[in-house]
N, C-alpha and C positions, 0 to 999 in steps of 0.2 A: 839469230837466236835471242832469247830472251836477255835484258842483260844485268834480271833482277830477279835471278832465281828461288832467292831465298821471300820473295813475296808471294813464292808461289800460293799458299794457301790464305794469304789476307789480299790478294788483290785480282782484281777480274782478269787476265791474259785476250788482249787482242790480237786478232791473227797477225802475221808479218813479223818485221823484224825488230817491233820495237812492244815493251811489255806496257799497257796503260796501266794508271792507276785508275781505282775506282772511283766511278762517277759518287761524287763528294757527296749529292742528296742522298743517294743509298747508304753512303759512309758510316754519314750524321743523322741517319734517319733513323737506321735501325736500334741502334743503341735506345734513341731517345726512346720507341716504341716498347722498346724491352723494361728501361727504364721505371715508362708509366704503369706499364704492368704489373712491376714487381713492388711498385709502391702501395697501390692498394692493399697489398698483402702485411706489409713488416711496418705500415703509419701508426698501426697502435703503439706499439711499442716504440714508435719513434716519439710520440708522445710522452710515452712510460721517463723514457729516458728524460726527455727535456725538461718535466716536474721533478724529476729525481736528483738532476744537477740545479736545480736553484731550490732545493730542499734545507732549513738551515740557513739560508742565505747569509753570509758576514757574522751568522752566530759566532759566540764563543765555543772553543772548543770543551768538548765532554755535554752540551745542551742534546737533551731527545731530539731525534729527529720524527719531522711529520709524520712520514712513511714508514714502518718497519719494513723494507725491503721493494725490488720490483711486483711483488706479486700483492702482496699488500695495498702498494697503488694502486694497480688492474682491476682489484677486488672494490675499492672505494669508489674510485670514479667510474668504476660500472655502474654502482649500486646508486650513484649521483645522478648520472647521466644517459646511461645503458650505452647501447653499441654507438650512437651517433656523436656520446662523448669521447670514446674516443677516439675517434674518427673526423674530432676537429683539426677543419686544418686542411682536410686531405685536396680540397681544389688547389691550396697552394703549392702541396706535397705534389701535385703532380705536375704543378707544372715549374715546380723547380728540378723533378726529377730529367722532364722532357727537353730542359737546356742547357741542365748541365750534363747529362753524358753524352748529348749530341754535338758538346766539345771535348771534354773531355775524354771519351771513348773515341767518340766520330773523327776528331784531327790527329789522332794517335797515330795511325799507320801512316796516312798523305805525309805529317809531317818528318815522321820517322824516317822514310825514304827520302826527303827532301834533305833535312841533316846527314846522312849517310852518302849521300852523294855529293852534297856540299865538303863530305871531307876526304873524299876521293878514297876510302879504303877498299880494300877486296874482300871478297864474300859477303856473308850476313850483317845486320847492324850488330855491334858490340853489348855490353851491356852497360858502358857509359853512357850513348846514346839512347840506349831503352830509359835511364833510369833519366838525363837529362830533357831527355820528352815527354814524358811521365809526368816528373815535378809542372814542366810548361804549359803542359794540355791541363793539371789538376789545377794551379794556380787563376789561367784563363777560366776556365769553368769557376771557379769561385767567386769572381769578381762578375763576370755575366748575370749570376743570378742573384746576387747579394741583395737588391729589394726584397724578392718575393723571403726569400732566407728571412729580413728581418721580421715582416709580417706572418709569415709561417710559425717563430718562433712565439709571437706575441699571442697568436690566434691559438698555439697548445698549451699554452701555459695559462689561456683564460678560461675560466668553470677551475683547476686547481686549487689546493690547498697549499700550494706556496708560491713564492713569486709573484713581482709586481704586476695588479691585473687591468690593464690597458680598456678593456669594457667595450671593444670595439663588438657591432651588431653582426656583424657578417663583412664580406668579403672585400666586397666596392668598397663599403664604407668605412673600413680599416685601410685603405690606402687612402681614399678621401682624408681623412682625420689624419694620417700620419703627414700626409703636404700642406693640410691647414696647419697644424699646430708646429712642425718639425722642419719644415719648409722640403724643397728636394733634396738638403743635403741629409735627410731622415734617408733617403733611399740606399747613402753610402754607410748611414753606419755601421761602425764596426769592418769597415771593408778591410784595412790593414789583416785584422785576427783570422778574417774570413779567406782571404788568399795565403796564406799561412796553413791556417788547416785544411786547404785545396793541395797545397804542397804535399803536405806531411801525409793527411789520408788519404786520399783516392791519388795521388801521385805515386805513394808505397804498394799500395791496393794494386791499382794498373800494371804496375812494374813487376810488381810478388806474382800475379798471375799470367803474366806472360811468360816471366823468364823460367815458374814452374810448370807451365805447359811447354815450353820450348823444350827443359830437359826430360820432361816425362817423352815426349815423343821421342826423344833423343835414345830412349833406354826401352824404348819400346811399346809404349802403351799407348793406346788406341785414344787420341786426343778428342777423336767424335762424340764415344761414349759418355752419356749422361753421366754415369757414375765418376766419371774422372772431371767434369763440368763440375759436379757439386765436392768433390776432395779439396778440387783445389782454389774453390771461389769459400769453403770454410778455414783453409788454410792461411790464404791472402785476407782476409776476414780480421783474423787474430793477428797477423802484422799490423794492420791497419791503426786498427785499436791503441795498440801498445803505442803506437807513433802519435795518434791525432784525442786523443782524450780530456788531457790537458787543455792543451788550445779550445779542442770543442767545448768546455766549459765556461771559459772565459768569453769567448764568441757568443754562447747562450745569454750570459747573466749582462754584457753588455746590448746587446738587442734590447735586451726585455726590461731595463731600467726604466724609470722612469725619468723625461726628460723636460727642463722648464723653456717656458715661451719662446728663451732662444735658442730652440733646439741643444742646450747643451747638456750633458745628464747629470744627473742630481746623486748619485752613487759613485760612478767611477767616469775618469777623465778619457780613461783609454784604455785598451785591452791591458800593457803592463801594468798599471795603475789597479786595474781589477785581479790580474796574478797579484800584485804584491801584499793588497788588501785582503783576496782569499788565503794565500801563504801565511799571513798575520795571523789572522782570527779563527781560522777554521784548521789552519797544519797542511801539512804536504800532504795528507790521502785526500784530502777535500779535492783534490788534482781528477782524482778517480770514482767523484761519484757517479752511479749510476753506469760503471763499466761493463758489469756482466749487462745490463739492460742493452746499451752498444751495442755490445759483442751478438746477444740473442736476436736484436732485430738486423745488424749490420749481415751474421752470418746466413741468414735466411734470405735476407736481402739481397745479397751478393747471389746467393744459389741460385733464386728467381730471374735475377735480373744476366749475369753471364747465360742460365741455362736458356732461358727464352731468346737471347742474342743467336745461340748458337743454332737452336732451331730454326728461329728468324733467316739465319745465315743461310742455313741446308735447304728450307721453302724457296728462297728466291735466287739458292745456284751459286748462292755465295760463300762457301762456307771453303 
């Protein structure tokens, strides 16, 4: 018999007496294709958000800000750039989307079951192990992508009305220019903040929607159903947020500084250095700009990118 029952529905079953786990490119695949998918959709606003948090920058507190609001923004650098502004960025957005959930999602289950058998317990994993492989797979995924992250960050925040603007032409030639002037270790910056907020969000995100789909089947509800796909990817949405906002800010405004000859940056020394700076000048809500903006493209995001997984899943027998 099987002797991994509880994978019944995340792992393919080979005949015989032992259960395989699934072929790891399918694992890692699908994710990543769901991924790309749903980013074309929620990039503006992933925009939205990133001009929104370096809105203000190091101002004093009670200074106008740029933007009266997300919608305000939307509205301007439409009217700046029309749809392809904002939709800068999006080669990067996809292909940070395509590597980071084809770890972060994709090693979730293999490893799950690897920990779980490494600790010799009975029945299903725990939900220390969900939440300890979660953080692992989010953290990995953070660091894998963290180049393209910097230049993604650099490439939205330029056409902007706030934030330091880097002036790169396009895409090649924003990595060209960040190894001429930054050298390779331009490709780490920020890594510290950036596996941190791999932790914090898509670690909480990962973990909030499994263990709410675990009980919702649990209590009866049809885990297939579209409609429970998007409940519980706008659920896990708003964990998310509440955990990784903070950090996401700090991670933005450090990217996107500007940095001298010797690649070192000319605003903040390091992600703490840039909290303690923002905590000064700007006050504890400055932690939370541009959160509904998050929340609007993260929750859509999420519903796009689980609900195409799950389909993805059910097309190729895997689900």
């Amino acid at each position: 018999p099987c002797t991994r029952p509880w994978l019944k529905f995340e792992c393919a079953h080979a005949p015989g007496p032992r259960c395989a786990m699934p072929d790891l490119a399918w694992e890692m695949g699908l994710p990543a294709m769901a991924g790309c998918m749903a980013v074309c959709f929620s990039h503006p606003l992933e925009l939205t958000k990133t001009r929104l948090q370096l809105d203000n920058e190091l101002a004093q507190r009670g200074q106008p800000r740029t933007y009266n609001g997300w919608i305000d923004c939307v509205k301007r650098n439409f009217e700046a750039n029309g749809v392809r502004g904002l939709q800068r960025g999006l080669q990067l957005g996809i292909t940070r989307e395509f590597f980071f959930n084809s770890v972060r999602i994709g090693l979730f289950v293999p490893m799950l079951g690897t920990v779980h058998e490494m600790t010799g317990r009975e029945g299903p994993p725990q939900a220390d192990e969900r939440f300890g492989v979660g953080m692992l797979c989010g953290a990995l995924g953070g660091c894998c992508v963290n180049p393209v992250e910097v230049l993604k960050v650099r490439m939205q925040a330029l056409g902007g009305q706030t934030g330091h603007q880097h002036g790169y032409p396009g895409v090649r030639a924003a990595f060209a220019q960040m190894i001429k002037e930054e050298g390779w270790r331009g490709c780490s910056k920020g890594i510290g903040v950036s596996t941190l907020r791999g932790i914090l969000g898509p670690g909480s995100q990962l973990i909030a929607y499994n263990e709410l789909k675990r009980i919702a089947g649990e209590r009866g509800v049809d885990t297939r159903a579209v409609r429970t796909h998007v409940g519980l990817s706008i659920v896990s949405a708003a964990i998310s947020i509440a955990c990784v906002n903070p950090v996401d800010i700090l991670r933005t405004r450090v990217y996107n500084q500007p940095y001298d000859a010797n690649g070192v940056g000319k605003w903040y020394k390091n992600g703490l250095d840039a909290g303690v700076q923002t905590l000064r000048t700007e006050g504890p809500l400055a932690f939370y700009k541009g959160a509904l903006t998050h929340f609007l493209r993260l929750g859509p995001h999420m519903v796009l990118l689980f609900g195409f997984l799950e389909q993805l899943k059910m097309l190729t027998g895997r689900a």
